[in-house]
N, C-alpha and C positions, 0 to 999 in steps of 0.2 A: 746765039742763045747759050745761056749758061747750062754745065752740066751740070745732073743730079749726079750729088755724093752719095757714094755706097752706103749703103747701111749697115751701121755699126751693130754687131751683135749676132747674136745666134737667132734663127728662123723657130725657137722654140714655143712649143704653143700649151697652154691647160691651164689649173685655175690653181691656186696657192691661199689654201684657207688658212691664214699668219691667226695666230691666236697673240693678237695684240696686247703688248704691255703696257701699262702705263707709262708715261711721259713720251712715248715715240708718237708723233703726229702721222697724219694717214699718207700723206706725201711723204715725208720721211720712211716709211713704211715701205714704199712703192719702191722708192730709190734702192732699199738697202735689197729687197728681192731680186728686183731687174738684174741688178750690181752682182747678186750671188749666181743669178741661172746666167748672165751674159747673153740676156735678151734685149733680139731688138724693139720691142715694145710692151708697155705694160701698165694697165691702168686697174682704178679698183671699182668694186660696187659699195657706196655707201660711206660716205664717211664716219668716222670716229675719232671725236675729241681725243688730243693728248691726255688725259685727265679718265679716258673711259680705258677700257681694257677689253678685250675677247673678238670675238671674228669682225677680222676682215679679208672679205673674200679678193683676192687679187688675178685677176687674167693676165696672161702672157701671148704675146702673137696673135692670131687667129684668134684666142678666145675672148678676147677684147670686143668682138665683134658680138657676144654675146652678153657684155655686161650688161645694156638696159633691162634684161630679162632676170637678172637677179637681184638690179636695183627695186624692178616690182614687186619680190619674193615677200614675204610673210616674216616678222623679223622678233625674235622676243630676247630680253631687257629682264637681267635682274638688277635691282636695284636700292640705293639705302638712299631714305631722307632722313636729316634730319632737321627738327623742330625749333621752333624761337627766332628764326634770323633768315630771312631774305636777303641774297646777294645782290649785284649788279649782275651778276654772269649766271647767276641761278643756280652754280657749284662753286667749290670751296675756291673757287681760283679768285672770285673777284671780292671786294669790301662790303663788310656789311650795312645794306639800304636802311631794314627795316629789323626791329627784334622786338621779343613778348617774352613774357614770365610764364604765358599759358603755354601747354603742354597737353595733346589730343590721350583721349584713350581709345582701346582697343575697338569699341562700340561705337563711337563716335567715328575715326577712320571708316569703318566699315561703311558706315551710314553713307556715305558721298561714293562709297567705289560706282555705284550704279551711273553715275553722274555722270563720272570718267567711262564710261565705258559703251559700244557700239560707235556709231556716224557721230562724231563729235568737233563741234568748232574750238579752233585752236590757233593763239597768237603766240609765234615763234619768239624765243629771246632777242634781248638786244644785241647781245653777242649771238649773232648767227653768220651762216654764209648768206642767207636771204638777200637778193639783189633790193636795193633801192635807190631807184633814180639812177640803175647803172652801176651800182658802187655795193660793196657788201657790207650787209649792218654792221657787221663788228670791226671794220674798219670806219665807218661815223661813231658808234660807238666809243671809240680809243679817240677817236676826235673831239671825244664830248659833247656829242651832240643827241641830244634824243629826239629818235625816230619814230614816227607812225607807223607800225608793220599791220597790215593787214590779219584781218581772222584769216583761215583757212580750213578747210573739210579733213579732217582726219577718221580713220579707222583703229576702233582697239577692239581684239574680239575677244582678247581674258584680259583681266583684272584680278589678280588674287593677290592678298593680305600674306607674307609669309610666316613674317614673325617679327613682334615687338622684342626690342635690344635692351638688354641692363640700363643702357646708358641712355635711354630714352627715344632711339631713333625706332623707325619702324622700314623696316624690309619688304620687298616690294617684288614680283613677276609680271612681267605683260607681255598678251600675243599684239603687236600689231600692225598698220600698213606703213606703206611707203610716206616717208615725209612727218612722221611722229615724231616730239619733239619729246626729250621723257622731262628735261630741266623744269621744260613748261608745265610740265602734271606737279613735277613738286614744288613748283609756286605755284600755281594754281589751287593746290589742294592745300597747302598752307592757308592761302586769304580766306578760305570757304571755312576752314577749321579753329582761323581768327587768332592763329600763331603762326606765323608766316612759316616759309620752310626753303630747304635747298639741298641737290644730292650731293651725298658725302659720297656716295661709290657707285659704280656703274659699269656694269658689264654685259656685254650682247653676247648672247650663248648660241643663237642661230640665226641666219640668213636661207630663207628657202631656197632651192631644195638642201643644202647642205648644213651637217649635222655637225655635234662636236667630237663624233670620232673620226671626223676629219680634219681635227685642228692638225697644225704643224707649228711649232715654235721658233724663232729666230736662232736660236741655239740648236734646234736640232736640224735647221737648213745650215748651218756654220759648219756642224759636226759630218751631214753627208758633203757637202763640197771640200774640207779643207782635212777631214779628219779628223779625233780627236785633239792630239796634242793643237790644232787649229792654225791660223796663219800667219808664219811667219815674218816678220819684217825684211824687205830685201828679198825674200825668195818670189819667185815667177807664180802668177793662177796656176793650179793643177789644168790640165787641159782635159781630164777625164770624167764626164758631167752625169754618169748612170747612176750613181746614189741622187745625186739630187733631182734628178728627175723623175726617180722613183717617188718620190714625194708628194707629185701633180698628179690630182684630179681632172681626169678628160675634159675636155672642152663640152663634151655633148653631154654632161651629168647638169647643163645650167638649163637645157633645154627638156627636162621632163615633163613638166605643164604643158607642153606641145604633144599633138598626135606626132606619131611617130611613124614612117614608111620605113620599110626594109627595100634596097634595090639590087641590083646584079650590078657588078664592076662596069659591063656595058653601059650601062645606062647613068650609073655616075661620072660617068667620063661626056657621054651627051651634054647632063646638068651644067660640067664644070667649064662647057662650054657657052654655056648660056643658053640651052635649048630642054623645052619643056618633053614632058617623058609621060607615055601611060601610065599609070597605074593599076598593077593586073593584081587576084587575089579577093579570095568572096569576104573577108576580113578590112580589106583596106577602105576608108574613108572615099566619101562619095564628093562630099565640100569641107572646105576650113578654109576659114582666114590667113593662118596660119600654120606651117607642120614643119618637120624635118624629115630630110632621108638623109639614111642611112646604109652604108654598104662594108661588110663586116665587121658591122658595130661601130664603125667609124662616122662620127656626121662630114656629107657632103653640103648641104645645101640648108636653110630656110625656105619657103615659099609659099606658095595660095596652092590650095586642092581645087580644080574647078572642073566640072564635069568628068571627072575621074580622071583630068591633069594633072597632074605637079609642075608648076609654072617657078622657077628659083627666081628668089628677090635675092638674097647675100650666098656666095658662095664662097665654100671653104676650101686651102689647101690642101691636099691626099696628104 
């Protein structure tokens, strides 16, 4: 039987809200974090086009295990279309399909936001990650091939108008759910306005629960790891990792949307065994699908509340 190899990295765990630049891709993103904490694992919630810029929420260790919960989060988009010209890629990246002489006014934008907005069906671009037939659109895409992607159910639950630009585009805010396409709103809302459109800029300013004063920038995770003067070529990693750790948001800031149990260290040590725990306390929940406990403010555990059990499905490192 072959052996498993060690794992490469630091056992480091929490969330790294990267306030994305433009041109870094979200893998590219992922890599250069992992790379600076010297973690042995690390993935994100949500991606974000090279071409978009602002949060991306990134987990390290353990908190990876909480990504699907932020992928669900509540997510808002500000954003610029501009008017005349539908792309292939539905931002400035790809060639122009379609273009108009018309030009929307402020009245008329308005008029359609209702449109856009609540439980709304929504067909993804052609350049997406959307699986079809196994393979991802915008890889048939670059094949040249045009694909049938499916409508699909979205949520958007604002809509607001920010401000029309000198230059004719118009600026854009939205709250809304998981799997919203925004490329898709500014072609869509072009055809309905009868000048096609496509986003010039694009930035996501939050990921629930987490806010923008919890961005951190690539250069300010360079500046806690390496120092200012930064790192040098030929010299060795710092081995000293407490500024940049300082950095990281807890792992249990992703589970707020969850009830919440407080436990004694006895009883997290039960959990972390795999063994379910009373739940004592005239405050604590009686059922949930879902909760977490917690034992001095640290999460142990996910799990089902069931007759006043805490029964653990994922359990976390101390």
């Amino acid at each position: 039987m072959a052996r498993r190899g060690k794992k490469k990295g630091r056992p480091v765990s929490g969330w790294v809200i990267l306030d994305k630049p433009v041109g870094m891709g979200s893998t590219e993103a992922v890599s250069k974090v992992k790379w600076l904490f010297q973690a042995e694992k690390a993935g994100h919630a949500g991606t974000l086009d090279p071409l978009a810029s602002g949060m991306l929420p990134i987990a390290l260790g353990e908190a990876t295990k909480t990504v699907p919960y932020v992928q669900d989060g509540a997510k808002v988009y500000r954003f610029t279309v501009a008017w005349g010209e539908e792309r292939s890629t539905d931002d400035l990246e790809g060639p122009v399909t379609k273009s108009s002489d018309l030009r929307p006014d402020e009245a008329g934008i308005r008029s359609i936001l209702p449109k856009y907005t609540g439980v709304i069906m929504q067909t993804p671009p052609q350049f997406s990650a959307i699986k079809i037939g196994g393979e991802r659109a915008y890889d048939l895409a670059r094949a040249g091939e045009n694909v049938e992607i499916p409508e699909r159910e979205v949520e958007i639950g604002r809509f607001d108008l920010i401000g029309m630009q000198p230059d004719g585009s118009t600026v854009f805010e939205i709250e809304c759910g998981k799997g919203t396409y925004v490329r898709s709103l500014a072609r869509d809302m072009g055809r309905d306005l009868g000048c096609f459109g496509h986003i010039a800029e694009l930035r996501r300013t939050e990921v629930d629960p987490f806010t923008p004063e919890d961005f951190v920038t690539v250069a300010e995770l360079e500046a806690a790891r390496f120092g200012e003067a930064g790192q040098q070529e030929g010299e060795p990693l710092p081995a000293d990792f407490t500024a940049i750790d300082s950095l990281l948001v807890d792992t249990g800031a992703a589970l707020e949307c969850l009830p919440q149990v407080a436990i004694s260290d006895e009883a997290a040590n039960r959990i972390r065994l795999g063994n379910p725990i009373v739940i004592r306390g005239r405050d604590a929940p009686v059922e949930a699908d879902e909760a977490c406990a917690t034992a001095r403010g640290r999460l142990v555990a996910i799990g089902a509340i069931e007759a006043g059990m805490f029964k653990p499905k994922r359990v976390f490192a101390g």
